[in-house]
C-alpha positions as CSV (number, residue, x, y, z in Angstrom):
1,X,87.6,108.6,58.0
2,X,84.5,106.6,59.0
3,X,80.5,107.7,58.6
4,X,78.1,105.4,60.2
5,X,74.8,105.9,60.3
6,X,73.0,105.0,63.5
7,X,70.4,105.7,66.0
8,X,70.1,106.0,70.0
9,X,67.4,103.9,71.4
10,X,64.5,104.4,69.0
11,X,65.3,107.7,68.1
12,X,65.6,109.1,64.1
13,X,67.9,108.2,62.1
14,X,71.3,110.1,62.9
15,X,74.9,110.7,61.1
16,X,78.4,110.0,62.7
17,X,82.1,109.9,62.5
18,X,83.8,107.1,64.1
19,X,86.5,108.1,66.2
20,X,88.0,104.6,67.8
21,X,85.5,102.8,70.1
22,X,83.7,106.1,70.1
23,X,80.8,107.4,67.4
24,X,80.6,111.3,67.4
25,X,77.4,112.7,66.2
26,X,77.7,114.7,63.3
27,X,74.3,115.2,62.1
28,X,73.5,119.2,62.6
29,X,76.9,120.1,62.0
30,X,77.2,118.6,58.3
31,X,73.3,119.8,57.5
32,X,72.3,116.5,55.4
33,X,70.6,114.9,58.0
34,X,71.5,111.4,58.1
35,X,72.6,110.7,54.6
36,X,75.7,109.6,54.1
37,X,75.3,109.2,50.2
38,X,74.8,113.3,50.1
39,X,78.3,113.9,51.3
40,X,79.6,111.1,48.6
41,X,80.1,113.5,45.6
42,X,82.7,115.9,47.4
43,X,83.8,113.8,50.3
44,X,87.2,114.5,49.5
45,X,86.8,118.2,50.2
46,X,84.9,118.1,53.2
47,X,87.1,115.2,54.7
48,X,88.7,118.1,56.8
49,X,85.5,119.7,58.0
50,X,84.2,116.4,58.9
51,X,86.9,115.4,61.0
52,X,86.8,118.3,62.4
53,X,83.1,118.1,63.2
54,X,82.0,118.6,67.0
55,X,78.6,117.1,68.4
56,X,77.3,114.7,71.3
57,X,79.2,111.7,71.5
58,X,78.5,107.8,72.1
59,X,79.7,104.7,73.0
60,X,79.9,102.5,70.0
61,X,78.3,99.8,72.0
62,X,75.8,102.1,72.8
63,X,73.9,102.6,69.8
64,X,72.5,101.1,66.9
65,X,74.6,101.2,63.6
66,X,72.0,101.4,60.3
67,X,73.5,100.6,56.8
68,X,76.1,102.9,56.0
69,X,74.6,104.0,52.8
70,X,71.2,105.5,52.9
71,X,68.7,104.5,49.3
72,X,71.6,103.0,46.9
73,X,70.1,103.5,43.7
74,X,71.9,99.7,42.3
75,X,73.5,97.1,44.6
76,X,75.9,95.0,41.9
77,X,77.4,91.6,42.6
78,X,80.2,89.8,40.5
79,X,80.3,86.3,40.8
80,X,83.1,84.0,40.5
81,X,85.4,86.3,40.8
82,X,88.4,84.5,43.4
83,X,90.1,81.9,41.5
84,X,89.8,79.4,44.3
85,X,86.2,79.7,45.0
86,X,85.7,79.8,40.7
87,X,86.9,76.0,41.3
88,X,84.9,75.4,44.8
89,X,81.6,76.9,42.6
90,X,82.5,74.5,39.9
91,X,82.7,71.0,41.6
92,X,79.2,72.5,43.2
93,X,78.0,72.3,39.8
94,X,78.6,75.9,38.8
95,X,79.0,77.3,34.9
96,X,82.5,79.4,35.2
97,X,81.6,82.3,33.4
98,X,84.7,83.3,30.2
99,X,83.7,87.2,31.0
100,X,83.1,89.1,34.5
101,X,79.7,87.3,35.2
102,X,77.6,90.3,37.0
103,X,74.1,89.8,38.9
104,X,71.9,92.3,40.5
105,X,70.4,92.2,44.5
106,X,67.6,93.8,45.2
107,X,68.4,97.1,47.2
108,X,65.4,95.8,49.2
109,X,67.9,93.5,50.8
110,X,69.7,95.6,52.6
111,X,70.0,94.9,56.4
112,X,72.5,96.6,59.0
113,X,75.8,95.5,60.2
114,X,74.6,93.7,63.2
115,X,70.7,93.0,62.0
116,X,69.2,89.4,62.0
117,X,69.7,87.4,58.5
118,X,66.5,85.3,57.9
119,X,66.3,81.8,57.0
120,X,63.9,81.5,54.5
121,X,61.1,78.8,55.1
122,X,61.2,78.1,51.6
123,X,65.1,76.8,51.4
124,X,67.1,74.7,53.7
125,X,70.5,76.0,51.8
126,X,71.4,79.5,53.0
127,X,74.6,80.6,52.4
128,X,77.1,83.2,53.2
129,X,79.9,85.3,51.7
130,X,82.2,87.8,52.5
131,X,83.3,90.1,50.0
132,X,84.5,93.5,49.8
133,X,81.8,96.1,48.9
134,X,83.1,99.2,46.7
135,X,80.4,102.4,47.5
136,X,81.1,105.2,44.2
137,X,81.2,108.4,44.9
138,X,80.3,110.1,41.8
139,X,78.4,110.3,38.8
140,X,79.8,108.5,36.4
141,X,80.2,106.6,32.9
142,X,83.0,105.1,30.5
143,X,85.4,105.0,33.2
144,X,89.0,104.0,31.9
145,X,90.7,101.3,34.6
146,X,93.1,103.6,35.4
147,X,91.3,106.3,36.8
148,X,88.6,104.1,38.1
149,X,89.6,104.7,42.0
150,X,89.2,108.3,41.8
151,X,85.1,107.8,41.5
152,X,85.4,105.3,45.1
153,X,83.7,107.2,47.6
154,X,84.6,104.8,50.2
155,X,84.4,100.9,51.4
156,X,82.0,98.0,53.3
157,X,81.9,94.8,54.5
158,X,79.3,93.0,53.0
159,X,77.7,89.4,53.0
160,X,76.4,88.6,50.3
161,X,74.0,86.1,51.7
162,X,72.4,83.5,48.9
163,X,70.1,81.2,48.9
164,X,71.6,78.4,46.5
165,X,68.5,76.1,45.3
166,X,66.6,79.8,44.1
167,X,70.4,80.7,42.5
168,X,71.0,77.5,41.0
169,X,68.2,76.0,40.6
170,X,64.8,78.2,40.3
171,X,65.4,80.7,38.4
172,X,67.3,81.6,35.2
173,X,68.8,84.4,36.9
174,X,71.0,85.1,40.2
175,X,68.9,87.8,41.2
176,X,66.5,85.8,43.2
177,X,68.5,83.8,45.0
178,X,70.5,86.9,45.6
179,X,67.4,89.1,47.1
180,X,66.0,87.5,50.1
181,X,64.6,90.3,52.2
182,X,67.5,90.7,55.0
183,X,70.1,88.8,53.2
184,X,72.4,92.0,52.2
185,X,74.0,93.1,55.6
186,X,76.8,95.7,54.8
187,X,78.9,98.0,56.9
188,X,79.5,98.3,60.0
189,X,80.4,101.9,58.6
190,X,81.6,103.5,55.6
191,X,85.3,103.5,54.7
192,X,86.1,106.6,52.9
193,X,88.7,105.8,50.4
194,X,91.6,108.2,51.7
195,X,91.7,105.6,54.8
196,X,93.0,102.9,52.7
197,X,96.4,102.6,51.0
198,X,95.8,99.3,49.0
199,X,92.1,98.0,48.7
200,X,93.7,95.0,46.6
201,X,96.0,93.9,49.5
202,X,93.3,93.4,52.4
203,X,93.0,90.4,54.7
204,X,89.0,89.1,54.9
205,X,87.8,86.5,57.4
206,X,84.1,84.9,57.7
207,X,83.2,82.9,61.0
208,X,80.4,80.7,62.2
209,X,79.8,80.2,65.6
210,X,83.3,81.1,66.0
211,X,84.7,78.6,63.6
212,X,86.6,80.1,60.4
213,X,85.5,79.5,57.5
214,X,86.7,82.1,54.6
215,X,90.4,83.6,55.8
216,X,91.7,85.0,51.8
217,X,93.2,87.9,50.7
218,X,91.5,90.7,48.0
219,X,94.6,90.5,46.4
220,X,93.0,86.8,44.5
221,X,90.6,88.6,42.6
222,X,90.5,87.9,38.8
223,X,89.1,90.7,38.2
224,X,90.1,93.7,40.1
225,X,88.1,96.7,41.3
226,X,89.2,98.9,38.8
227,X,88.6,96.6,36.0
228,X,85.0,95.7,37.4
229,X,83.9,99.4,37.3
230,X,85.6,100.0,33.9
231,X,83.8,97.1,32.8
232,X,80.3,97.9,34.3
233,X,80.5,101.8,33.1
234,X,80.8,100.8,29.6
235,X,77.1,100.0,30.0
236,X,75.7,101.9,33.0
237,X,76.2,105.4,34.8
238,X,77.1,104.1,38.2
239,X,75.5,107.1,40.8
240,X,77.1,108.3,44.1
241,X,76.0,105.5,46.7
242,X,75.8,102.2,44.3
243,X,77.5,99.5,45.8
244,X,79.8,96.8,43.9
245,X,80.3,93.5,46.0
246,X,83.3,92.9,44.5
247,X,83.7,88.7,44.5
248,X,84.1,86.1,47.8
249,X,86.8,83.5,48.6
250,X,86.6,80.2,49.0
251,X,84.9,78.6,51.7
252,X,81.3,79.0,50.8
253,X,79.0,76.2,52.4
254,X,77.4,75.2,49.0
255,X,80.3,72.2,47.9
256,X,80.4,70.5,51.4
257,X,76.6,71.5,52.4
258,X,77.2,73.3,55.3
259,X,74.3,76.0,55.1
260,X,73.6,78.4,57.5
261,X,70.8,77.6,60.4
262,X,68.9,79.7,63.0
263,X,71.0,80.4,65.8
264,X,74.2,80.4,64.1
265,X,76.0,83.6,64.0
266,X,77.9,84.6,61.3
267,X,80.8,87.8,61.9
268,X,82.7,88.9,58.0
269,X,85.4,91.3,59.0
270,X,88.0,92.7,56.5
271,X,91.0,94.8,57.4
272,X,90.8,98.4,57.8
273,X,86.9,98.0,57.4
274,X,86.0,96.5,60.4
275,X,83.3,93.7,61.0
276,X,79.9,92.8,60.7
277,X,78.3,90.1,62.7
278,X,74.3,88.7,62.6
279,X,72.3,86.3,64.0
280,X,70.3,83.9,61.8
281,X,66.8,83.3,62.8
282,X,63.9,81.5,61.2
283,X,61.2,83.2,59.0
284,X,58.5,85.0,61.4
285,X,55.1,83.3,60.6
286,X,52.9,86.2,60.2
């Protein structure tokens, strides 16, 4: 099952189910408005009402998809966390962390599947990354690793955009390099878990312009999902709409210094998931 959150023309906010090339408008009959992270706690047993769901229906290429997850309360990144791009980060110059090494964007980042990513006048080394973004589903805290994928609500596609002289280089911490307003576009729906048999065992690709870039597997992590909310839970109460961006693969620009420019257009797409594709522009003056 997929739950997008979009809107026609510059109408409010609305709440669908994604049925093929179609988005089916789902919004009065569910009774949460547009919030997908309401339905998170007991998606499971209104998976059949929801599917079942009648309401006006749209072209996908007709409307405007939002990010899938209305007010996370914590967007969590690992880092390092592919073993090829752990030794890609390290000729760049990058400590390899002994532990899982996590970092924390700003939810003020968050942009839409198909939203513009802005380069920064400040830096001239933007940077992308595909990953696979875990969204929980419920409360919850000391989570052992084998029961961690019963709290998944569902799955994104995210980018975790960076800008690598404020990560590396200007501040002790990840978290502004990591926090650029527009540099979190996730999506281009939600996932719900039931939809995928293996989340360890997906393909992921990242293209500019066109040209491939990143083309790994999830089944590289170091660190799996399970073990990354196990770990994270034995120090925080992870809520129903956090998202985990759960590591990229190699082919970042930051060892060969191909950053991202205006104009180029970046598309991450990861089986099952779908894709997300946005434009880089430059800063607006204001």
């Amino acid at each position: 099952m997929k739950l997008a959150r979009f809107r026609v023309d510059q109408g409010p906010a609305r709440l669908g189910r994604v049925d093929g090339d179609v988005v089916v408008d789902i919004t009065d009959a569910l009774g949460v408005g547009s919030s997908v992270k309401e339905l998170l706690p007991t998606i499971v047993d209104l998976e059949p009402t929801i599917i079942a769901a009648e309401g006006q229906r749209h072209p996908l290429d007709a409307v405007w998809l939002l990010p899938p997850v209305d007010a996370p309360q914590k967007y969590l990144g690992i880092g390092m966390n592919y073993r090829e791009h752990a030794e890609e980060a390290r000729k760049a110059g990058i400590t390899i962390p002994e532990n899982q090494f996590w970092f924390n964007k700003q939810v003020s980042c968050i942009s839409g599947p198909h939203d513009p990513i802005v380069k920064p006048e400040i830096s001239d080394q933007l940077d992308y990354e595909i990953e696979l973004a875990v969204v929980i589903g419920r409360r919850c805290r000391h989570v052992p690793v084998e029961q961690a994928r019963a709290v998944i609500g569902g799955y994104l596609v995210a980018n975790d955009v960076s800008v690598r002289d404020w990560l590396q280089k200007r501040s002790p911490t990840f978290t502004l390099g990591k926090s650029f307003d527009t540099h979190g576009p996730i999506g281009p729906w939600l996932t719900t878990d039931s939809e995928i048999d293996d989340p360890l065992d997906l393909g992921m690709r990242l293209t500019v312009n066109g040209e491939e870039r990143q083309n790994w597997r999830t089944d590289d992590m170091i660190y799996d999902i399970y073990e990354q909310i196990a770990y994270l839970t034995q120090v925080m109460t992870l809520m129903p709409g956090d998202i985990i961006a759960t590591g990229t693969p190699a082919g970042i620009g930051a060892p060969t210094g191909r950053f991202l420019v205006a104009g180029d257009i970046v598309r991450a797409e990861i089986d099952g998931l779908g894709a997300i594709e946005n434009t880089v522009i430059d800063e607006p003056r204001p």
